[in-house]
N, C-alpha and C positions, 0 to 999 in steps of 0.2 A: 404499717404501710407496705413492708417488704414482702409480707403474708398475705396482705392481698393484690399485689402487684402477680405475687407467685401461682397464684389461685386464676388471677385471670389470663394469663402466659399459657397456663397449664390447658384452661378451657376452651382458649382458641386454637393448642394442638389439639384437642379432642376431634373439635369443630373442624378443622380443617382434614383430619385423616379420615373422619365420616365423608364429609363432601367432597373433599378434590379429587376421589377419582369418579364422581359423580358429573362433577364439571368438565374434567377431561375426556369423560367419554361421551359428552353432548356437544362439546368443540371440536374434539378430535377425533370422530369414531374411526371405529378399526372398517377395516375390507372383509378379506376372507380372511382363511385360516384351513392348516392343512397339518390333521391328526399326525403324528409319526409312531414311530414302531421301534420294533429291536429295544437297543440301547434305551430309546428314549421314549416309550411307551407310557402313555398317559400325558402327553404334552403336542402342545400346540405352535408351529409356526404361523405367524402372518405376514401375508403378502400381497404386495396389489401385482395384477395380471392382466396384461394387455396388447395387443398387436395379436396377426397371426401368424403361425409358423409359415412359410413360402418353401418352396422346394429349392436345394442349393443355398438355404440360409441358414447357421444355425442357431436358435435362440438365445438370448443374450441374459445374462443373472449379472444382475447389481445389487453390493453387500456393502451398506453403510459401514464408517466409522467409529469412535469411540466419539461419547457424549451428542448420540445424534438417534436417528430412526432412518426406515428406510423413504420419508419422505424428502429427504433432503436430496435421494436419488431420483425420485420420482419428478419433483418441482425442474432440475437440470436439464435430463434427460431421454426419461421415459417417453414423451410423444414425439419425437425425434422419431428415435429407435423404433416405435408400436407399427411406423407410416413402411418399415422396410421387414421386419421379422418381431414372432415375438418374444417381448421381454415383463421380466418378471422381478422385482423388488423383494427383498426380505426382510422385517425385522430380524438381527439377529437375537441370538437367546439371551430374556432377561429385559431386553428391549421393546422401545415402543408397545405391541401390544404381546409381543413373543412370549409364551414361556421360560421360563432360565432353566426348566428340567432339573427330574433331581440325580443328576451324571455327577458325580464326585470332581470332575476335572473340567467343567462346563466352559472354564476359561481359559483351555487351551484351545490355542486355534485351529488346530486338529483335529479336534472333538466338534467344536460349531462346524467343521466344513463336514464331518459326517452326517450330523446332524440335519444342515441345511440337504446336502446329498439326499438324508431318508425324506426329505421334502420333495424334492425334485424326483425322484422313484415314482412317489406316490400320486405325482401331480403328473405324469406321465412324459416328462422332459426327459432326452436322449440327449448327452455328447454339447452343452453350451460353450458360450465363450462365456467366460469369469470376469466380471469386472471386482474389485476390492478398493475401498477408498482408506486410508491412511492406517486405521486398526483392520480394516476388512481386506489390508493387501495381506496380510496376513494369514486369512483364513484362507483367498484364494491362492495362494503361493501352496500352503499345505493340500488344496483337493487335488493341486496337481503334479504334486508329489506322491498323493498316495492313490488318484486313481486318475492317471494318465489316457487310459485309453478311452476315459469317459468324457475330456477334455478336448474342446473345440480351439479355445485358445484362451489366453492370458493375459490379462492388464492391470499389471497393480497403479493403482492411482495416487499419484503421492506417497507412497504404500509405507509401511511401518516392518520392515522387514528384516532387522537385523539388531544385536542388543549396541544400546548405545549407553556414552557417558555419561555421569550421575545417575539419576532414581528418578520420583516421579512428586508429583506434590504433596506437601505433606498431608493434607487432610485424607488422601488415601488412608494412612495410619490410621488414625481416628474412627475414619470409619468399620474396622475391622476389632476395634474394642468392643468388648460386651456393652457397656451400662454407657459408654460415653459416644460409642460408636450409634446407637439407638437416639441418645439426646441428639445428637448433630443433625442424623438423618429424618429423623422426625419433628424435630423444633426448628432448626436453622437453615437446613438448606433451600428451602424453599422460599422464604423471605430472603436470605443472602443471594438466592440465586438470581432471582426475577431484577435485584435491586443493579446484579452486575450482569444481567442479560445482554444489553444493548452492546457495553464493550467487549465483553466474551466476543461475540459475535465479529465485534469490526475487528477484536487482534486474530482472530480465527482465518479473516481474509486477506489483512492487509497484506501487501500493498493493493489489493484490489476492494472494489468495494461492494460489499455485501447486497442483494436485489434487495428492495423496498417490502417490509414485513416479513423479511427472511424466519424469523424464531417461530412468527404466527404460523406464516405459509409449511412449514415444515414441523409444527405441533412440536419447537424443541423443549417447552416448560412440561412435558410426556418428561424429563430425564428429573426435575423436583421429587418426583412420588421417590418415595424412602424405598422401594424395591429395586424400582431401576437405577438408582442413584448407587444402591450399594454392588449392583452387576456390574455396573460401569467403572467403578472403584475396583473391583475385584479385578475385571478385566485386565484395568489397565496395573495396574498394581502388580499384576503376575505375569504380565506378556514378557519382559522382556527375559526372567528366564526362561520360557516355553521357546525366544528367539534363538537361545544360547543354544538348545537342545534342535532346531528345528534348521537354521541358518548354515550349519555347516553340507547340509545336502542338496544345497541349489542348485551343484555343478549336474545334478541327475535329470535337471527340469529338461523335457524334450518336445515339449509342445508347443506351438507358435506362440511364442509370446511379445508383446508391446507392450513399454513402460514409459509413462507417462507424468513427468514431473515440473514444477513451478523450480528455478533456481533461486527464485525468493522465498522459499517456504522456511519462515523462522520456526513451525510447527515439527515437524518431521524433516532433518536434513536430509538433503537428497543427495549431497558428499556420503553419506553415511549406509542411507538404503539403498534409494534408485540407480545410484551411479555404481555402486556396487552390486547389486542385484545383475543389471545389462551386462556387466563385466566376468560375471559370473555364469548367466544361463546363455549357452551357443547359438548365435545366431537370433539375436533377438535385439530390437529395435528399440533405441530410447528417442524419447521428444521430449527434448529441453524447453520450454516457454518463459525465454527471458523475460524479468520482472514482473514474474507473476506467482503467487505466495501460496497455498497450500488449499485453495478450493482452485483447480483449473478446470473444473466442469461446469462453473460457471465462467470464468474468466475466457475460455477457449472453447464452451459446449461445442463448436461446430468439430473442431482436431478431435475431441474426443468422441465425439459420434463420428466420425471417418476413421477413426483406427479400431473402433468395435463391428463396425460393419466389414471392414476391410477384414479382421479375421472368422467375422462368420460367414463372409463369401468365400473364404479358404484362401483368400490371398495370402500369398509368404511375405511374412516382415521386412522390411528393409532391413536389411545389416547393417548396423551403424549408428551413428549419431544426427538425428535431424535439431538443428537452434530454429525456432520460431522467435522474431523479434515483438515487440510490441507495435512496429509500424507495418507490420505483415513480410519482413524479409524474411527468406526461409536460407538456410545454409545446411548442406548435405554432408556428410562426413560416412564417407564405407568404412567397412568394418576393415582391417587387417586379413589379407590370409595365413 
């Protein structure tokens, strides 16, 4: 019985590593894709691309999360943003449909923001404003540390931007094992994942509540396939030393930046990054949104499309602290001189 229980386990991993990305790519097909060079030659970004550039605007890049794609920026934001300047989505590396390149250090976030960079070169974008959402404030914190004068402006999103207490979960571990790391990602996470979908999702929002077929509309069962599963592991599993190493040069950021956080975000504290982050780079602009939890692109889309346009019209940040309540009070706080 246990021999043939083992026998048929075994053949519907077969079965399902044949098809699933057969099915994935008929539910969720990819956009475009834009070759890259240098470092990362033989590899593929995808992105969706939309709106058009206007004079005095400058195009706006949004860079998912960890355990997400770039449609989760696309579904918020993106037709928003397309009606005033254009903007462009990215799977980052290893994700949604992206290549993970074979860069030795692909999971620094350093490296993806070159990366994304030789994307934006070759797709003929000059000088954006950055947006990053929770793992992707990360990437955009590093482009604009390391190429400043290519930088329009700044928004980390809930941003993930500094190393914090404890570790991370454990099944990271496992997945980075030879023979046990393979079982997991190949056998279990895709039936464990699908089964714990629906809550992922709502602890991912709460306090806010997730839009109606959020995982569907945003292709998140794209993170089950055992490639991106183990990027996403890698990712997050190594960030926060790449933070240790990366975090002490914020005080260098000099490009208009706006940061934008939920003071309910049990995901990413914002005591820890955002509030630190604004305290750190000069002259840049935090917006608190009380009672609101670690997606406020949905929670607040309309404040986060007015602080991205706001910096690609080249308006200067406010200095300070703005609290948005949830009944729509606003309270202003200047910065110090």
């Amino acid at each position: 019985m246990t021999t043939l229980l083992l026998i048929a386990v075994t053949c519907a991993a077969v079965l399902y590593l044949a098809l699933g990305p057969v099915r994935a790519q008929s539910m969720w097909p990819p956009d475009s894709f834009v070759e890259l060079g240098d470092d990362f030659a033989g590899s593929r970004l995808h992105y969706v691309d939309k709106g058009v550039a206007k004079p005095g605007v400058a195009p706006v890049i949004l860079i998912h999360g960890a355990s997400g794609n770039l449609r989760d920026m696309e579904l918020a934001l993106m037709d928003a943003l397309a009606r005033e300047t254009r903007v462009i989505a990215f799977d980052r590396p290893g994700h949604g449909w992206s290549d993970r390149t074979a860069h030795p250090d692909i999971a620094d976030p350093a490296v993806q923001a070159a990366a994304i960079r030789n994307g934006l070169r070759k797709l003929g974008v000059e000088k954006p404003v950055l947006l990053g959402h929770s793992w992707g404030g990360s990437v955009v914190a590093a482009y604009a540390l390391e190429w400043p004068d290519e930088t329009a402006g700044l928004l980390p999103l809930s941003g993930a931007l500094y190393p914090w207490p404890g570790g991370v979960a454990w099944y990271h571990s496992v997945v980075r094992t030879p023979v046990a790391g393979w079982l997991f990602t190949n056998l279990l996470v895709a039936p464990a994942g699908h089964l714990m979908l629906d809550k992922g999702v709502a602890a991912n929002f709460h306090p806010d509540t997730p839009p109606e077929n959020y995982a569907k509309k945003t292709a998140l069962p794209l993170l089950f396939r055992p490639a991106e599963f183990r990027a996403n592991s890698e990712d997050t599993a190594q960030l926060k030393g790449y933070l240790a190493e990366q975090s002490p040069r914020y005080d260098e950021i000099a490009v208009p930046t706006i940061v934008i956080t939920g003071n309910a975000d049990h995901t990413v504290s914002p005591k820890i990054h955002s509030y630190a982050f604004h305290n750190e780079v000069a002259g840049s602009e935090l917006i608190k949104l009380k009672g609101t939890g670690h997606m406020p692109h949905y929670a607040h889309t309309d404040v986060v499309v007015d602080a991205l346009l706001r910096l690609a019209r080249g308006e200067r940040p406010r200095a300070g602290m703005t609290t948005i309540y949830a009944d729509g009070k606003i309270e202003m706080q200047q910065a110090a001189d």
